[in-house]
N, C-alpha and C positions, 0 to 999 in steps of 0.2 A: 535443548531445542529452542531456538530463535522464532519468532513465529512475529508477521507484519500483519496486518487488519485493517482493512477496509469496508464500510458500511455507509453507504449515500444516502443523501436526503432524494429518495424519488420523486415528489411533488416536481421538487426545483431542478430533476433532471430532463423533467418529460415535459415543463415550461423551454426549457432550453431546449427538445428536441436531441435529447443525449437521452444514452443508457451505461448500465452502470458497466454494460461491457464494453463499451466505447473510452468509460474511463480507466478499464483495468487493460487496456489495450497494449498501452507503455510497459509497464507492470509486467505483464505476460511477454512481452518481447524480452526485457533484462533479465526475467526471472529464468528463460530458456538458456538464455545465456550465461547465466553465472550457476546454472544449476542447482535453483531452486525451486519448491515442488508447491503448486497450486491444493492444498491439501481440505480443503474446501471454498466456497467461492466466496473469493476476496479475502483468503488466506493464505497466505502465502509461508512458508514454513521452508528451516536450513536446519542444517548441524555442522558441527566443528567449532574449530577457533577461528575462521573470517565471517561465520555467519551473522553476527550482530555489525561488523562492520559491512558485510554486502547489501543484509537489508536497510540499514542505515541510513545508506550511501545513495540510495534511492529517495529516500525521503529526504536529505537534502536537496540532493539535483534536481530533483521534479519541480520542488519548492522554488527552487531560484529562474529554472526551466517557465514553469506557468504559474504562479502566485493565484491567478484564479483557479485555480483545481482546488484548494480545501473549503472554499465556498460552497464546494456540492457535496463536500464530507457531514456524515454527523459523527462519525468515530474517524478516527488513522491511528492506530496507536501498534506498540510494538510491547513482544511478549516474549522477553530477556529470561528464560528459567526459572518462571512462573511472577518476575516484575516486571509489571504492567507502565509504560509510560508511553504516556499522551501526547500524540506528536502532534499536537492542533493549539496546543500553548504554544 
C-alpha cells in the first residue's frame, strides 16, 4: 500500500483565507482520476505497481505547478510499505 499525506499549518491557512479543503481540491480531482481512494482526510492511499509512481507524480507537478502550496504544509510526506519520506526536503 502507497499511501500520500497531507497535514496544514491552519493558523497560515485561515491568515490566507484558505482551507485545508480548498488545498486538497487538486488532489481530489487527480486522485478521481487515477483512482485513488481518499482513505482518510488528506490521505490519500493506492495499491499496485503504478501506485508510488502516481502518487508521486503529483508531488512533483503540483510542486513545479504552485511552489507556494508547501508553505501551508507542516507534513506532505509519502508512505512506500511502511517507508516514510518526506516530501517537504
Amino acid at each position: 500500500m502507497t499511501k500520500l499525506t497531507f497535514i496544514f499549518n491552519e493558523p497560515k491557512l485561515r491568515d490566507n483565507s484558505l482551507t485545508a479543503d480548498d488545498m486538497l481540491f487538486d488532489m481530489r480531482t487527480y486522485a478521481k482520476h487515477e483512482d485513488i481512494q481518499e482513505t482518510e482526510y488528506g490521505v490519500f492511499s493506492k495499491d499496485g505497481e503504478d501506485a508510488m509512481a502516481l502518487l508521486l507524480k503529483y508531488v512533483v507537478d503540483k510542486e513545479k505547478r504552485d511552489p507556494a502550496f508547501i508553505t501551508y504544509l507542516d507534513k506532505w510526506e509519502a508512505n512506500i510499505d511502511g517507508e516514510i519520506e518526506n516530501c517537504l526536503v
